[in-house]
Phi, psi and omega in degrees: 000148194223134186224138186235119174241105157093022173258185174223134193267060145301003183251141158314112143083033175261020154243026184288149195040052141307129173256184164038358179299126166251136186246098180284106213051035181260205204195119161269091172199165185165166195277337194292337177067043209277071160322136158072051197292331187247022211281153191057006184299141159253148161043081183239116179260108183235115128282113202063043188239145175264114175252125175242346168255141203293141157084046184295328188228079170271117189052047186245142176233125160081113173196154194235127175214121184213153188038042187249141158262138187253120191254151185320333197289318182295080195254180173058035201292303177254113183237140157077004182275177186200111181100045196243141178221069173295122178235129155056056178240192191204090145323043186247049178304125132349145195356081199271355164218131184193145180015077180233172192214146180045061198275140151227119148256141195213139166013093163217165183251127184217114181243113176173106180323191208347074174255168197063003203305163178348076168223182211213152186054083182220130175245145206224123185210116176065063168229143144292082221246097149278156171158162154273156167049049178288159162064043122335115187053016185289173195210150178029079171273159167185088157243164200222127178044047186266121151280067193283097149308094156206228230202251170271088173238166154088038213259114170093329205304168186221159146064042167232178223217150183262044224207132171058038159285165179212099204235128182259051177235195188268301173224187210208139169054013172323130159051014158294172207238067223062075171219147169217151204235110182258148116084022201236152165217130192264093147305152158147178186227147176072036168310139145063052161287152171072014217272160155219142176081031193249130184245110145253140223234125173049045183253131173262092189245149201213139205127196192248137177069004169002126133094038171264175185016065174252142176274139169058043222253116165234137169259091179257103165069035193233159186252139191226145204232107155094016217272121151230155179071030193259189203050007189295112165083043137250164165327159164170122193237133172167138184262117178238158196216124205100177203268128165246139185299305211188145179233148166278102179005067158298131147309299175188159203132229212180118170231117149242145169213173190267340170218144171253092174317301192250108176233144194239087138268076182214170156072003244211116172252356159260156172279095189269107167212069148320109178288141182210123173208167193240174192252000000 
């Protein structure tokens, strides 16, 4: 085992395939433009260290990274990993994660576009997230007090698990998979189209047009602020608590709310037949 303090790593591959190293206050950055310092590393400890150069923990297993920073310079950071655990860091890198496996993140400030792409077993706890196109084709999430800012998000995910989030974004969950969202509240427009199996449970969600041509679709005890045209050709079993603007031709199920604006059966290229009442 090797312990590095207060040095700086500017050469290409220049901690490569280290096992067991621990790195203390160091620092990757230099005019050498030194890519990949930790790439092939195993059971790698970085404490206090600043990465400003690209692609440092590539095909890396077993790694600890805390109170550590990733710079706009850092891109592609952790790719192809396993077993990785970032505590109290700062991403902010371009696609600073993709097709990793068995990830944790706990209280990091995470600023970075394509981020999470197809990657699996990932717990996300007390985070900060902006970026487009987060989680893309990712699988077994289980995240708690994730603060997401993005775009496109949760698009393809399958198997994850939701609770006390808070999401900003334009739309959410496209064509996702087995997911269930507790106790959250989803900004956006166009939620969750195409989704199957997505269960929501004590969610405040708000925007135009939600939930159409969803499979399995359950609403438990939710609020929907500003929802017009929603359901439209889905599957839906949900209990809402409020005022809905408009429902479209559900496909089939069960809808309760406590007020309806609208209910729209018309114009319907399927045969829909949804139960729809109000309270």
């Amino acid at each position: 085992m090797n312990t590095y303090k207060n040095k700086n790593f500017p050469y290409e591959r220049a901690l490569y395939a280290e096992d067991g190293a621990v790195l203390s206050g160091c620092s990757f950055s230099g005019e050498e433009d030194g890519e990949s310092a930790l790439k092939e590393c195993r059971n790698i400890t970085a404490e206090n260290c600043t990465f400003d150069l690209r692609y440092p923990f590539w095909h890396i297993k077993g790694a600890h990274i805390t109170g550590s920073e990733m710079s706009e310079n850092c891109r592609a950071a952790i790719w192809y990993g396993s077993d990785v655990t970032v505590t109290a860091s700062r991403l902010h890198g371009i696609k600073a994660l993709r097709e990793c496996e068995h990830v944790r993140l706990f209280d990091c400030d995470i600023i970075s576009p394509e981020f999470g792409w197809k990657s699996s077993d990932i717990a996300v706890g007390s985070c900060k997230l902006t970026g487009e196109y987060p989680f893309l084709l990712a699988r077994g999430i289980k995240a708690d007090k994730l603060c997401l800012t993005g775009k496109y998000s949760f698009q393809y995910i399958e198997d994850s698990e939701f609770d006390s989030c808070d999401f900003d974004t334009k739309d959410a969950f496209w064509h996702a998979k087995n997911v269930t969202v507790r106790n959250s509240v989803i900004k956006g427009e166009y939620f969750s189209w195409y989704s199957e199996n997505l269960t929501l449970i004590n969610c405040r969600i708000s925007g135009t047009q939600p939930l159409c041509y969803c499979k399995g679709l359950r609403l438990i005890n939710c609020e929907l602020e500003g929802a017009d045209f929603a359901f439209e050709y889905s599957q839906v079993e949900a209990d809402i608590t409020g005022h809905v603007i408009s429902v479209k031709n559900p496909l089939s199920g069960h809808i309760t709310a406590d007020s309806i604006g609208e209910i729209i059966l018309e114009d319907s290229i399927y045969d829909c037949n949804c139960k729809i009442e109000t309270r």
